[in-house]
TIRO-2110 file (N, C-alpha, C; in Angstrom, 1 decimal):
// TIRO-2110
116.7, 145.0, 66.4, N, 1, A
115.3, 145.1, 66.8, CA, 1, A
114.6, 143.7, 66.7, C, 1, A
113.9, 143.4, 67.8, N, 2, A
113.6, 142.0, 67.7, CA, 2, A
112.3, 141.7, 67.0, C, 2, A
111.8, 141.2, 66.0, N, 3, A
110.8, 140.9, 65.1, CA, 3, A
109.3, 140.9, 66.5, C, 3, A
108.0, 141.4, 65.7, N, 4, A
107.2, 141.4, 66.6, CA, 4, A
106.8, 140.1, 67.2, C, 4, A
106.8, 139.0, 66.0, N, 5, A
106.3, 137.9, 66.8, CA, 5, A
107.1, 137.4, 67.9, C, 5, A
108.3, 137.5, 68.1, N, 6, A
108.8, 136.9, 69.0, CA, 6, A
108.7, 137.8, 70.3, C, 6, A
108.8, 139.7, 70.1, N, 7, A
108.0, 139.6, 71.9, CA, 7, A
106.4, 139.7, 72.0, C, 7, A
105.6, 139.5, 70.7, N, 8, A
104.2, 138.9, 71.5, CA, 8, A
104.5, 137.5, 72.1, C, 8, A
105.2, 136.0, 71.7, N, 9, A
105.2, 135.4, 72.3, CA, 9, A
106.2, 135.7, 73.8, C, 9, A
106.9, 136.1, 73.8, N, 10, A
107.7, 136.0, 75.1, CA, 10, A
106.5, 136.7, 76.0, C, 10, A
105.8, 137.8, 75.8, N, 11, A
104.6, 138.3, 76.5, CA, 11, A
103.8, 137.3, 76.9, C, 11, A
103.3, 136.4, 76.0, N, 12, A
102.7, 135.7, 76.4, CA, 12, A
102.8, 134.7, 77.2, C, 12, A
103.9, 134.4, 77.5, N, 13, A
104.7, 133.0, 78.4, CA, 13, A
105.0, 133.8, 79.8, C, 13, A
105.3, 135.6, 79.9, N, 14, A
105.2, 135.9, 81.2, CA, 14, A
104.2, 135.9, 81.5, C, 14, A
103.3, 136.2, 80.9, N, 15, A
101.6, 136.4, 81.5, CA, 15, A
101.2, 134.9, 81.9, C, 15, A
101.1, 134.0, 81.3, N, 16, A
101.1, 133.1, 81.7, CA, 16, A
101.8, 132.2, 82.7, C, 16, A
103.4, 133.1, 82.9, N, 17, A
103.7, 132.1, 84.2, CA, 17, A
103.3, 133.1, 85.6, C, 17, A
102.6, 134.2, 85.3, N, 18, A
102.2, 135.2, 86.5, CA, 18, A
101.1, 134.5, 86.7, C, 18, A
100.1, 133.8, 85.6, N, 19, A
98.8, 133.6, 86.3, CA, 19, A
98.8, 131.6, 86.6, C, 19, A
100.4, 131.7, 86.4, N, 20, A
100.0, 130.5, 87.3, CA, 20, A
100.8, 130.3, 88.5, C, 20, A
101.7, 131.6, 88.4, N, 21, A
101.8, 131.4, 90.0, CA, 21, A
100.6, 132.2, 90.8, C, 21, A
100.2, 132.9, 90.7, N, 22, A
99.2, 133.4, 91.1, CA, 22, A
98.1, 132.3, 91.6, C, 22, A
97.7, 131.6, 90.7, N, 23, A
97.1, 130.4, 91.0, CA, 23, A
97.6, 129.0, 92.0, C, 23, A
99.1, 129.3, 92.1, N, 24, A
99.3, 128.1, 92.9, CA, 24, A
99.5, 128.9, 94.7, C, 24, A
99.4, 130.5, 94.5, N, 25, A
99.3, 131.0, 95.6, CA, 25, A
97.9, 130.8, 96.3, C, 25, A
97.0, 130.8, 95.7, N, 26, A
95.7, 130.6, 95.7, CA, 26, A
95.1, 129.2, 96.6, C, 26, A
95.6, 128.0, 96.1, N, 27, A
95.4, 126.6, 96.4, CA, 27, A
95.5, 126.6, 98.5, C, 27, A
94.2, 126.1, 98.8, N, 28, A
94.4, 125.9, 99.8, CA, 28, A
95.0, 124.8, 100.3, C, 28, A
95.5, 124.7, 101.4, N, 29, A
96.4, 123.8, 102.0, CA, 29, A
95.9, 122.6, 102.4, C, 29, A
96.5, 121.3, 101.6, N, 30, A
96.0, 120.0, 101.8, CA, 30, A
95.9, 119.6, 102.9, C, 30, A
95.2, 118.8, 103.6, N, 31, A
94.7, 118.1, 105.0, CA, 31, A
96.3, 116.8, 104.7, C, 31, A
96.3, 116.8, 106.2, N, 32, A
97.4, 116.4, 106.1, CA, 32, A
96.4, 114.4, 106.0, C, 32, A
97.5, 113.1, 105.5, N, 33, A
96.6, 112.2, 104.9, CA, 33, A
97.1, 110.9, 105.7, C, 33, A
96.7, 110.7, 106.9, N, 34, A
97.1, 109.2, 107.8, CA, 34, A
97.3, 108.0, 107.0, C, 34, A
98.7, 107.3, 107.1, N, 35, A
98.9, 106.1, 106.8, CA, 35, A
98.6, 104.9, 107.2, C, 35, A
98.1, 103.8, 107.0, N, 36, A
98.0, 102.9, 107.6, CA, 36, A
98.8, 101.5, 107.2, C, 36, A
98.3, 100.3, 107.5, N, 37, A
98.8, 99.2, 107.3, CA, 37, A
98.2, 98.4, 108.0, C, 37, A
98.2, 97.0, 107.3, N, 38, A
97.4, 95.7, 108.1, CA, 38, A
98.4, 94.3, 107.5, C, 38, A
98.5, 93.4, 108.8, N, 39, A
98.8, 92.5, 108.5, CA, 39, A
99.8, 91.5, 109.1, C, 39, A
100.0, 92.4, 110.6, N, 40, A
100.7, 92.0, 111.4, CA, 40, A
100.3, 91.3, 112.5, C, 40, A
99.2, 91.0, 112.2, N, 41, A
98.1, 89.8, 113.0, CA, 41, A
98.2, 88.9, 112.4, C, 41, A
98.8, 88.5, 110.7, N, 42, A
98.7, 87.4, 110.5, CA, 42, A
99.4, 86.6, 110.4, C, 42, A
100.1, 87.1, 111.6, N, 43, A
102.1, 86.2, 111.5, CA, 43, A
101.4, 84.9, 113.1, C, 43, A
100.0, 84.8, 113.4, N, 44, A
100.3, 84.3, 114.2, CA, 44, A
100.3, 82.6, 114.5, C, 44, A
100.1, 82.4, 113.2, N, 45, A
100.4, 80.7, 112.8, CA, 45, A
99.1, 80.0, 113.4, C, 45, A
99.3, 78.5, 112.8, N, 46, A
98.0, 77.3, 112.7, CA, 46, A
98.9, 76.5, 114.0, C, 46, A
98.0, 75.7, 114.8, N, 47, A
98.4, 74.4, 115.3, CA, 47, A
98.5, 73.5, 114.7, C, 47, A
99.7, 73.0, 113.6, N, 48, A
99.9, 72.0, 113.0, CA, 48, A
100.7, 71.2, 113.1, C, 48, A
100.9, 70.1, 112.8, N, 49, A
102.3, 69.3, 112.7, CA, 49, A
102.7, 68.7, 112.0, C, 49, A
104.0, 69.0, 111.4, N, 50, A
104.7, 69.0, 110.4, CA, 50, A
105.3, 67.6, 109.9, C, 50, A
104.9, 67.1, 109.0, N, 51, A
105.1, 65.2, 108.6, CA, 51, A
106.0, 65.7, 107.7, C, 51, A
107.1, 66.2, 107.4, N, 52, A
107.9, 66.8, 105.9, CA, 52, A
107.2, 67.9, 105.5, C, 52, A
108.2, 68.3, 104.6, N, 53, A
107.7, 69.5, 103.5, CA, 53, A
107.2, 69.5, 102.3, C, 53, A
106.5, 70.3, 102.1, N, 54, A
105.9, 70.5, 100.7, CA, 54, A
105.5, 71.5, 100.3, C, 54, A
106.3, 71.5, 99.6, N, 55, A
106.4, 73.1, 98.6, CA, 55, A
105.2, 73.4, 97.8, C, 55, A
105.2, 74.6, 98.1, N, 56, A
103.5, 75.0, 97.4, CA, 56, A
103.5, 76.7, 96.6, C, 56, A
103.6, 76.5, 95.7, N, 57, A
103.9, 77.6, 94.8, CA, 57, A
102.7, 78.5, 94.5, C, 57, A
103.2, 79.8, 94.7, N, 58, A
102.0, 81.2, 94.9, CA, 58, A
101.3, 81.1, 93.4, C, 58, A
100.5, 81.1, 92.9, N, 59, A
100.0, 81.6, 91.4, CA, 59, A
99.7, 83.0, 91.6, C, 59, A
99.7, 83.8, 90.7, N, 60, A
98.7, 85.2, 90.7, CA, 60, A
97.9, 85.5, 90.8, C, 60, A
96.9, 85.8, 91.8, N, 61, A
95.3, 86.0, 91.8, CA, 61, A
94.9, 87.4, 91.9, C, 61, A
93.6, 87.2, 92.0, N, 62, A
93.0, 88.5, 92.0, CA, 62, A
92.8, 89.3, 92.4, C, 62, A
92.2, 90.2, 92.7, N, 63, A
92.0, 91.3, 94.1, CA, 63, A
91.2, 92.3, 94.1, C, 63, A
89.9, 92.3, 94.6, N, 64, A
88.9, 93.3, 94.2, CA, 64, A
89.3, 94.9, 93.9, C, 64, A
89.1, 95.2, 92.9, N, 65, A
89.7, 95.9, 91.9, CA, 65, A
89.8, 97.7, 92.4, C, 65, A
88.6, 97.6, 93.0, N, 66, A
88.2, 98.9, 93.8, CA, 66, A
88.9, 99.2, 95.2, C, 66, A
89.1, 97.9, 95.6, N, 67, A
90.1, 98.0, 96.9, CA, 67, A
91.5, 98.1, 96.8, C, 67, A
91.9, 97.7, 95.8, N, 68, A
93.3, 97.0, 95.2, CA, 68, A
94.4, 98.4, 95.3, C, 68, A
93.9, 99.3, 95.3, N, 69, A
95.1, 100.5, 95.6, CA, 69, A
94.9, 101.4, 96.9, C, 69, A
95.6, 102.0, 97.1, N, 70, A
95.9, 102.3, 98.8, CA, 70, A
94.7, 103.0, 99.4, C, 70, A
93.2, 103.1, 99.1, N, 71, A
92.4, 104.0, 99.7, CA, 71, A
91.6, 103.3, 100.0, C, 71, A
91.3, 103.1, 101.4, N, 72, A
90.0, 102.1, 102.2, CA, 72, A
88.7, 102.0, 101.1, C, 72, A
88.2, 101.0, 101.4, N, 73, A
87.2, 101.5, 100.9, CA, 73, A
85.5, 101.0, 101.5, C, 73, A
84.8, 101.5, 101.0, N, 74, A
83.1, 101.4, 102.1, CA, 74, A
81.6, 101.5, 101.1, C, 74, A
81.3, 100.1, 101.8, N, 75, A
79.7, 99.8, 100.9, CA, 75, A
78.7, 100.6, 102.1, C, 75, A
78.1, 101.1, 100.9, N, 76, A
76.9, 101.9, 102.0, CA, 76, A
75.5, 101.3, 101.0, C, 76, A
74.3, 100.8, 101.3, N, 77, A
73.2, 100.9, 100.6, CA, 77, A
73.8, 100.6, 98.9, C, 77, A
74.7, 100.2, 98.9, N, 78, A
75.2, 100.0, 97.4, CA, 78, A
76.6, 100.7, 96.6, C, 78, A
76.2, 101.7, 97.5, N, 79, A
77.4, 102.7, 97.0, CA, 79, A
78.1, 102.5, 97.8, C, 79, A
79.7, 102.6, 96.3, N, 80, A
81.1, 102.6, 96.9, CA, 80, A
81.5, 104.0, 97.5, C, 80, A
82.1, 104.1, 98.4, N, 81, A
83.0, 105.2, 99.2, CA, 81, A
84.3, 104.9, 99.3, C, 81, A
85.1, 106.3, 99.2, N, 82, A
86.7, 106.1, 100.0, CA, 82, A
86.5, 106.9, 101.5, C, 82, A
87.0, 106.6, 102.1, N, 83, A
87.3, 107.2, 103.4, CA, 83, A
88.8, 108.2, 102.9, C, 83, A
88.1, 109.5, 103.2, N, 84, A
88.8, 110.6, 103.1, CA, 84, A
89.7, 110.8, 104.2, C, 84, A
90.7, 111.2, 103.6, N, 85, A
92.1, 111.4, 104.5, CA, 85, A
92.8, 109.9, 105.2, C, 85, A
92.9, 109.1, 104.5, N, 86, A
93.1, 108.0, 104.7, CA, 86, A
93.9, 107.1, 104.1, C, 86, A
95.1, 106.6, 104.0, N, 87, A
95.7, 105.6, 102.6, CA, 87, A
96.2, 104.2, 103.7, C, 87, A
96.4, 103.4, 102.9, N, 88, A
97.5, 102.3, 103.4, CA, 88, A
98.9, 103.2, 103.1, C, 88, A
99.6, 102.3, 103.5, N, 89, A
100.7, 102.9, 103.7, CA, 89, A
101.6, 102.4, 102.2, C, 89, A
100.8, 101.5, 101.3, N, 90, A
101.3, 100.6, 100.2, CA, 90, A
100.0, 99.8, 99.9, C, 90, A
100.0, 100.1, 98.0, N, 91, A
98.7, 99.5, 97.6, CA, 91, A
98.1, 98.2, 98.7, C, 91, A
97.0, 97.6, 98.9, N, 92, A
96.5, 96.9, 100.0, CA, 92, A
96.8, 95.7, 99.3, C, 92, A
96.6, 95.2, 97.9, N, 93, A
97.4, 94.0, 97.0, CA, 93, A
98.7, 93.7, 97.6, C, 93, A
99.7, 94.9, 97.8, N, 94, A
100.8, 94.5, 97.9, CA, 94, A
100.9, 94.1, 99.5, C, 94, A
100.4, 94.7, 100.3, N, 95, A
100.2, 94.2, 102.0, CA, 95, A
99.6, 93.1, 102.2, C, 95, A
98.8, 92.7, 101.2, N, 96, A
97.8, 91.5, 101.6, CA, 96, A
99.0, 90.2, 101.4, C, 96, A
99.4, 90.7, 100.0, N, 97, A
100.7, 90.0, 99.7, CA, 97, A
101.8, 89.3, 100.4, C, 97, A
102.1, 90.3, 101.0, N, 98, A
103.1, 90.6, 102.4, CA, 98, A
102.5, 89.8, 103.6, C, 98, A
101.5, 90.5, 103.7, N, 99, A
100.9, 89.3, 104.7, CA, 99, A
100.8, 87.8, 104.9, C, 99, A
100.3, 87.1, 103.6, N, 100, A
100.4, 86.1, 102.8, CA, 100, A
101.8, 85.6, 103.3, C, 100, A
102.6, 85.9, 102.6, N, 101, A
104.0, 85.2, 103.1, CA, 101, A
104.1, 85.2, 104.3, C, 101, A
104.0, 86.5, 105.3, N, 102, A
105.0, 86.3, 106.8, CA, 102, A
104.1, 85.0, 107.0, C, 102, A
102.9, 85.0, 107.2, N, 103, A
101.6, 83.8, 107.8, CA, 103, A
102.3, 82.5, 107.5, C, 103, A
102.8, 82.3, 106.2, N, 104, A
102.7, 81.0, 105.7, CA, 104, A
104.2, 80.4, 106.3, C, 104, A
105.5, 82.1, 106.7, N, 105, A
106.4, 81.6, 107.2, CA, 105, A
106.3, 81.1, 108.9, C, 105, A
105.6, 81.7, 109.2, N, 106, A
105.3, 81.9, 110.7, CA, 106, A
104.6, 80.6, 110.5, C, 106, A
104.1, 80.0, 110.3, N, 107, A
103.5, 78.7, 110.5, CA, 107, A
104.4, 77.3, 111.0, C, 107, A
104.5, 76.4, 111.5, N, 108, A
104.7, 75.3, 111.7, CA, 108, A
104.6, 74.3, 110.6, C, 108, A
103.4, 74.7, 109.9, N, 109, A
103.1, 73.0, 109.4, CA, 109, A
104.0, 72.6, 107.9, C, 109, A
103.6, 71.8, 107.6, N, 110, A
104.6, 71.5, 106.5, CA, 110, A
104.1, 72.1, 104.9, C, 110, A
103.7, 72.7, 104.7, N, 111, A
103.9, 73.8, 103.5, CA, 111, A
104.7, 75.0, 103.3, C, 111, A
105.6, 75.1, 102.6, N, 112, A
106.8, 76.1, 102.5, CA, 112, A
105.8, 76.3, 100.9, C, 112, A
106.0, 78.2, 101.1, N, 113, A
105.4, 78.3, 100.0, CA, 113, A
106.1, 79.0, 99.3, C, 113, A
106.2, 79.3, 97.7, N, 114, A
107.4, 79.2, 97.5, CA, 114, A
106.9, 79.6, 95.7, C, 114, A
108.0, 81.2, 96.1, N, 115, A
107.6, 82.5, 95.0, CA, 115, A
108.0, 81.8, 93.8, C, 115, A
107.6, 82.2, 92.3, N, 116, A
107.6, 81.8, 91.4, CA, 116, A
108.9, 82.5, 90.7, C, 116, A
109.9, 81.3, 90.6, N, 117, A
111.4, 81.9, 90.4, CA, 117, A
112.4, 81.3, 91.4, C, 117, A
111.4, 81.3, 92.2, N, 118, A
112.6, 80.7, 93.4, CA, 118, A
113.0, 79.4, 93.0, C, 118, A
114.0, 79.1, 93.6, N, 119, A
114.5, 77.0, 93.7, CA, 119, A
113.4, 76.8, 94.8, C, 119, A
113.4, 75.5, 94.0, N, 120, A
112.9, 74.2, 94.9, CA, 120, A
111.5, 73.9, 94.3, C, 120, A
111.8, 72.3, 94.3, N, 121, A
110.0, 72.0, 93.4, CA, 121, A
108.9, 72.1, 94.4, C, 121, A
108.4, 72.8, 93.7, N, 122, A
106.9, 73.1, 93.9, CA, 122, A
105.8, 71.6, 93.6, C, 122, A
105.0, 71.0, 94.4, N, 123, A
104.5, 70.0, 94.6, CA, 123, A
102.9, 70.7, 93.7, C, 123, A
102.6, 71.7, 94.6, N, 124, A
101.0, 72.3, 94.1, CA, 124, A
101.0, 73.6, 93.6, C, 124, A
100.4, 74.5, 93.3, N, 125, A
100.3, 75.4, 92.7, CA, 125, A
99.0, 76.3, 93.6, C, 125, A
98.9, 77.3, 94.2, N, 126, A
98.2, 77.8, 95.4, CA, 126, A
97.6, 79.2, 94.2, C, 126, A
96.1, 79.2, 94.6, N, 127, A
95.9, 80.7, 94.0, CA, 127, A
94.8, 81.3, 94.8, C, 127, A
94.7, 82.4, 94.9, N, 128, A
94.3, 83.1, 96.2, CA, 128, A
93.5, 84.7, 95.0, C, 128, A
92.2, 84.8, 95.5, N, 129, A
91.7, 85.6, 94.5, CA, 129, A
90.8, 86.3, 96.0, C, 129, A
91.2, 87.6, 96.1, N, 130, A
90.3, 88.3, 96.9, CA, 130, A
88.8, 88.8, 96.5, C, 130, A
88.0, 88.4, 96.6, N, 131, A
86.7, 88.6, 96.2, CA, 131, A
86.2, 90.1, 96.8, C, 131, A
86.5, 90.2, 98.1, N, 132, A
85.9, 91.3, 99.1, CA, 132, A
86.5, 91.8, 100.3, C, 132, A
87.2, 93.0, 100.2, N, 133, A
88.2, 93.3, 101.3, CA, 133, A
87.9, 95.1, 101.5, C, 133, A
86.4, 95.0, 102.0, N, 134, A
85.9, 96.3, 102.2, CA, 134, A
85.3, 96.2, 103.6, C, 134, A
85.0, 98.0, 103.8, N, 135, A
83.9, 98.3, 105.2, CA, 135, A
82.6, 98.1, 104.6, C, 135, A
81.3, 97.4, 105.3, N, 136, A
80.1, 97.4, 104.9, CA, 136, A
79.5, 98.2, 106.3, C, 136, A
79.0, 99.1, 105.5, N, 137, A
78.2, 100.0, 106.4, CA, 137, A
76.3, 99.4, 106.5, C, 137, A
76.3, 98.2, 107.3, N, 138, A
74.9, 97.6, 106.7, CA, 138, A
73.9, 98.2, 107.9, C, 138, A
74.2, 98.8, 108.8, N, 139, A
73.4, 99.4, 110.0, CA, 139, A
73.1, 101.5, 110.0, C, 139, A
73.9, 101.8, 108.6, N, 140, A
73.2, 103.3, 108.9, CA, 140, A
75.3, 104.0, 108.9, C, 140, A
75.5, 105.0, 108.3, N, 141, A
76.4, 105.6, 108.4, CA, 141, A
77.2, 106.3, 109.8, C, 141, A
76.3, 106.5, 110.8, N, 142, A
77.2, 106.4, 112.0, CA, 142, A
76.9, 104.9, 112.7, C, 142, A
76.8, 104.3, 112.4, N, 143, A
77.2, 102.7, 112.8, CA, 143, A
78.6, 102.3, 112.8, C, 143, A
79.1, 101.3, 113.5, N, 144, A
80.3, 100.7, 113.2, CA, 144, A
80.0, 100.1, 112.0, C, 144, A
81.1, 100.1, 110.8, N, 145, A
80.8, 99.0, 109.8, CA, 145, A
81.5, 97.7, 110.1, C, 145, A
81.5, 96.8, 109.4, N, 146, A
81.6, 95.6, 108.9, CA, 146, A
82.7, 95.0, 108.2, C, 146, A
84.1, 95.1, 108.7, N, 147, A
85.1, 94.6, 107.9, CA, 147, A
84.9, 93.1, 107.4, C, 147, A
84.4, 93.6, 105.8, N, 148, A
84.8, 91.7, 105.3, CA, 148, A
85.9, 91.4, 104.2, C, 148, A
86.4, 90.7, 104.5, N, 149, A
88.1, 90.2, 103.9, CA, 149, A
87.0, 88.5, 103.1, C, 149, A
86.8, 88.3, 102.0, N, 150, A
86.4, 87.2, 101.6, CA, 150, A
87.5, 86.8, 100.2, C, 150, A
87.7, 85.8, 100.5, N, 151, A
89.1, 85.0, 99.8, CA, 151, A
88.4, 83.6, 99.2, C, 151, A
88.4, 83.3, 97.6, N, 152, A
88.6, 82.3, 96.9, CA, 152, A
90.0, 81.4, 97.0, C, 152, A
90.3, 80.6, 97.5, N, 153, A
91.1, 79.5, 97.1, CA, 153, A
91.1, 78.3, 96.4, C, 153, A
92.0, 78.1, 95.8, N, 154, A
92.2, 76.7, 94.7, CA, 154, A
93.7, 76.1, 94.6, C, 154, A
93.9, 75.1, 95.0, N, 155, A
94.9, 74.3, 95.1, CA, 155, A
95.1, 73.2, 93.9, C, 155, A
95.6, 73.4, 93.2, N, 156, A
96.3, 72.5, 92.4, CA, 156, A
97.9, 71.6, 92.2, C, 156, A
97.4, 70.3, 91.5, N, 157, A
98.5, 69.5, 91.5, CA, 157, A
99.4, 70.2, 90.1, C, 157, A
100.6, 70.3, 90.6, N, 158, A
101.4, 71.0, 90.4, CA, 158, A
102.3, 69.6, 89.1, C, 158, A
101.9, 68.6, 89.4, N, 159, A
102.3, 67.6, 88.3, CA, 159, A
101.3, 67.3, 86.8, C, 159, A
99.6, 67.0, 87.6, N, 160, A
98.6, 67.2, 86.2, CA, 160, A
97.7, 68.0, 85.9, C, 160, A
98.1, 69.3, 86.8, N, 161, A
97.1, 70.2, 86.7, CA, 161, A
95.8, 70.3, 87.2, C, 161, A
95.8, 69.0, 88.1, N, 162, A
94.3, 68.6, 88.2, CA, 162, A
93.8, 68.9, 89.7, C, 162, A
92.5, 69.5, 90.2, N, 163, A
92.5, 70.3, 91.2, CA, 163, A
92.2, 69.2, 92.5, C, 163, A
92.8, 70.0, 93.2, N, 164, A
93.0, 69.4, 94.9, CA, 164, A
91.5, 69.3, 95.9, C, 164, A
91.6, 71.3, 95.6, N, 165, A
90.1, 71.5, 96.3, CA, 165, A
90.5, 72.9, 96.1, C, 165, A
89.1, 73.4, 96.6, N, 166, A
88.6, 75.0, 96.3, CA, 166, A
87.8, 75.0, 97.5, C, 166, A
88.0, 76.0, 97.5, N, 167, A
86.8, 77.0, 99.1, CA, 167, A
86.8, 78.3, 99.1, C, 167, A
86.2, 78.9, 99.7, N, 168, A
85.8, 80.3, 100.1, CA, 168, A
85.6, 80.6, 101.5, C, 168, A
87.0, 81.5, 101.8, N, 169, A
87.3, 81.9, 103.2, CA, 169, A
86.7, 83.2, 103.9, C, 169, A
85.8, 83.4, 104.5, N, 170, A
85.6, 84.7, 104.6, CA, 170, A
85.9, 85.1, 106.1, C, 170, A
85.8, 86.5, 106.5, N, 171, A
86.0, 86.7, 108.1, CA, 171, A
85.0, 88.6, 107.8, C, 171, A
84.6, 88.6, 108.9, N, 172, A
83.7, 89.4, 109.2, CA, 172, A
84.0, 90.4, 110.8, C, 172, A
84.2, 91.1, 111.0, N, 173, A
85.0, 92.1, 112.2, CA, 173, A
84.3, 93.1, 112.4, C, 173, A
83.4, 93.5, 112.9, N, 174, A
82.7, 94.7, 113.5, CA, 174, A
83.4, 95.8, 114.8, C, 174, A
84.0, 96.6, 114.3, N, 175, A
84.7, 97.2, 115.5, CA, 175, A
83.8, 97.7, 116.5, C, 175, A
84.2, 98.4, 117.7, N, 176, A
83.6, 98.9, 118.9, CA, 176, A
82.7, 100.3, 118.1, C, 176, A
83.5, 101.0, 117.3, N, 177, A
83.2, 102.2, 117.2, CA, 177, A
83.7, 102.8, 115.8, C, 177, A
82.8, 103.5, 115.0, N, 178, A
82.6, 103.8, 113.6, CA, 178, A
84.3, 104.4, 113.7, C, 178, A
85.3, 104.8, 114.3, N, 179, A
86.4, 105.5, 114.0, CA, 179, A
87.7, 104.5, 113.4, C, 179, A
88.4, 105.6, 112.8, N, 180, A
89.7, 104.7, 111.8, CA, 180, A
90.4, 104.1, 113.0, C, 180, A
90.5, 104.3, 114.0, N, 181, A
91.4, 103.8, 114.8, CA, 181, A
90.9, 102.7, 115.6, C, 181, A
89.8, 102.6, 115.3, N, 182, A
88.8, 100.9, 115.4, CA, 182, A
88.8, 100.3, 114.1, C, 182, A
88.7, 101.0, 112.9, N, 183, A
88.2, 100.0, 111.4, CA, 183, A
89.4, 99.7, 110.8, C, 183, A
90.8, 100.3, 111.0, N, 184, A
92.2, 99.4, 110.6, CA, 184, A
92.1, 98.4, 111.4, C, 184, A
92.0, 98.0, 112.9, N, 185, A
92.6, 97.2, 113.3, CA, 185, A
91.6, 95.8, 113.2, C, 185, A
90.3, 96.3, 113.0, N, 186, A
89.3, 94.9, 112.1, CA, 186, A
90.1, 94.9, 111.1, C, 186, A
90.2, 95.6, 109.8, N, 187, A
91.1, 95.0, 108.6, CA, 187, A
92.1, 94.2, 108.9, C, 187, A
92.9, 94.7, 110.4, N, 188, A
93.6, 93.4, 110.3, CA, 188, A
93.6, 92.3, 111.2, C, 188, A
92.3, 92.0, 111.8, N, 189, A
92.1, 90.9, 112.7, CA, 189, A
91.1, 89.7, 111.5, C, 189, A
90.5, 90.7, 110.5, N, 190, A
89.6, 90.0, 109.5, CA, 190, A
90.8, 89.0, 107.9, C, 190, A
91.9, 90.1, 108.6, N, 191, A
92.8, 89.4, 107.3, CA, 191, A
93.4, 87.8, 108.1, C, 191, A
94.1, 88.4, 109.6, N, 192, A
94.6, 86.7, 110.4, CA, 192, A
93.6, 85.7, 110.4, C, 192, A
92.3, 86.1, 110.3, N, 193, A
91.3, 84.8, 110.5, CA, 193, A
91.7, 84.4, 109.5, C, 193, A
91.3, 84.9, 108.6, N, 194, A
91.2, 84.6, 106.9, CA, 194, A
92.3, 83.4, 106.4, C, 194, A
93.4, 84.4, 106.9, N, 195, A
95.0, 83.4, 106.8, CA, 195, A
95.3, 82.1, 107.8, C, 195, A
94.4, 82.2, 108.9, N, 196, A
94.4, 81.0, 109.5, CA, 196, A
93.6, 80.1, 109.1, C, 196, A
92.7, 80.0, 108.5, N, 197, A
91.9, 79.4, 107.8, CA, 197, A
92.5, 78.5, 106.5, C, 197, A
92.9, 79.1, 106.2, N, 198, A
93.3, 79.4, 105.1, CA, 198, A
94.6, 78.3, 104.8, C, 198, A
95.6, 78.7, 106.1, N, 199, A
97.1, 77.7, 105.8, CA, 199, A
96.8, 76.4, 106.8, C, 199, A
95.9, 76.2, 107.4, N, 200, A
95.6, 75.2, 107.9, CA, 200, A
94.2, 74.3, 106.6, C, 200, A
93.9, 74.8, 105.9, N, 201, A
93.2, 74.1, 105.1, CA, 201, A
94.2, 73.6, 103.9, C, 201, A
95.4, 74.2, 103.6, N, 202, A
96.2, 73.7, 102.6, CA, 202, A
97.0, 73.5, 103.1, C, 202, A
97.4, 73.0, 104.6, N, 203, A
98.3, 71.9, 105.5, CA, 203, A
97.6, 70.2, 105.3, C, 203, A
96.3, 70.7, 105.3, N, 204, A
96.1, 69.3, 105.3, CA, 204, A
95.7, 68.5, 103.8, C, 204, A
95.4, 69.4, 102.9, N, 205, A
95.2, 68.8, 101.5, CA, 205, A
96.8, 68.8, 100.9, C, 205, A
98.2, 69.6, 101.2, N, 206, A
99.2, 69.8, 100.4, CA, 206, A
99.8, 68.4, 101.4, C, 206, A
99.2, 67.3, 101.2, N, 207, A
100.2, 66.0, 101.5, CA, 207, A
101.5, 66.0, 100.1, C, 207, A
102.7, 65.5, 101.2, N, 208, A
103.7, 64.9, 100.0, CA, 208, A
103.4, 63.9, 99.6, C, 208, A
104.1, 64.3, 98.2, N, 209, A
104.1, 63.3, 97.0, CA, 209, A
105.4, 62.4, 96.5, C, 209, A
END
C-alpha cells in the first residue's frame, strides 16, 4: 500500500499537468512574423583609385542599444516603438556588420579592411559606433517616417595611437508610403549612403605608411 504522501503528490502533478495542457489548448494562434534584412545596397562601392594597400583594422563599436536586436524600431513624439510583426532576419548589429565588410570589399580603393585575428598589418585601427538606426515618425503616425542610420567614425594610427580624424555620417530616407515594404528598403538605401560616405572618407585619410 503506497504511503499517503506519495499519492497526494502524484495527484498533484496530474492535476497540474491537465491544467496545463488545458491552458496550452487555450493560447491563441501567433500572427505569423515577416523577416527582413538590409544591406545589400551597400556592396555598391566609392569611385576611387587605388595608390597600394592599406590595411585598416575593424575595432568594436557601438550600436544603439534599442535597435541592436532584430526588432525595427520607431521614434514617435519621444516614444520608442517596435513595429509589430516584424524582425530582421539576424540581430541588425550583426547585418550592419555584414554590411560593413561586403562595402569595404566591393570597393576599389585602397583600404583592405581587416578582422581582428586575421594576418596582415594593419596600418590604422577603424571604429564605427552607430549612434541612430531608427524610423522617426516626425510628421504624425500615418506619415511616412524617416529612416536615420547616423554613424560616428574615428580612425586611428595603428603605430601611436594617435587620431587620424573623426566625423559623423548620417543619411536620412523618407519612403513613398508609411508601409514595411517601403521602410525596409529606406533602411537600406540610408545604410549605402552611410557606407559610401564613409569608405571614401577613410580612402583618403588611410594613406600608406
Amino acid at each position: 500500500m503506497r504511503p499517503a504522501s506519495t499519492t497526494l503528490r502524484m495527484a498533484v502533478l496530474v492535476a497540474v499537468s491537465l491544467a496545463l495542457s488545458g491552458c496550452i489548448t487555450l493560447l491563441p494562434k501567433a500572427k505569423p512574423v515577416d523577416l527582413y534584412r538590409f544591406g545589400q545596397a551597400a556592396s555598391a562601392g566609392v569611385e576611387t583609385v587605388q595608390t597600394g594597400t592599406v590595411g585598416v583594422v575593424r575595432a568594436t563599436g557601438g550600436f544603439q542599444r534599442e535597435a541592436a536586436g532584430d526588432r525595427l524600431v520607431t521614434i514617435s513624439s519621444g516614444k520608442v516603438a517596435l513595429i509589430a510583426e516584424a524582425r530582421w532576419v539576424t540581430p541588425a548589429v550583426t547585418l550592419w556588420d555584414e554590411a560593413v565588410l561586403a562595402a569595404f570589399d566591393a570597393d576599389n580603393g585602397r583600404v583592405r579592411l581587416i578582422a581582428r585575428g586575421e594576418p596582415g598589418r594593419a596600418a590604422y585601427v577603424l571604429r564605427l559606433d552607430v549612434r541612430n538606426f531608427e524610423a522617426l515618425y516626425e510628421k504624425g503616425p500615418k506619415a511616412p517616417p524617416t529612416v536615420l542610420v547616423r554613424v560616428r567614425a574615428a580612425l586611428t594610427s595603428n603605430a601611436d595611437r594617435g587620431l587620424v580624424g573623426e566625423r559623423i555620417f548620417e543619411a536620412r530616407i523618407t519612403p513613398s508610403d508609411n508601409k514595411l515594404s517601403e521602410i525596409v528598403p529606406a533602411y537600406d538605401r540610408a545604410v549605402a549612403e552611410v557606407l559610401k560616405q564613409l569608405i571614401g572618407w577613410t580612402n583618403e585619410l588611410a594613406v600608406p605608411v
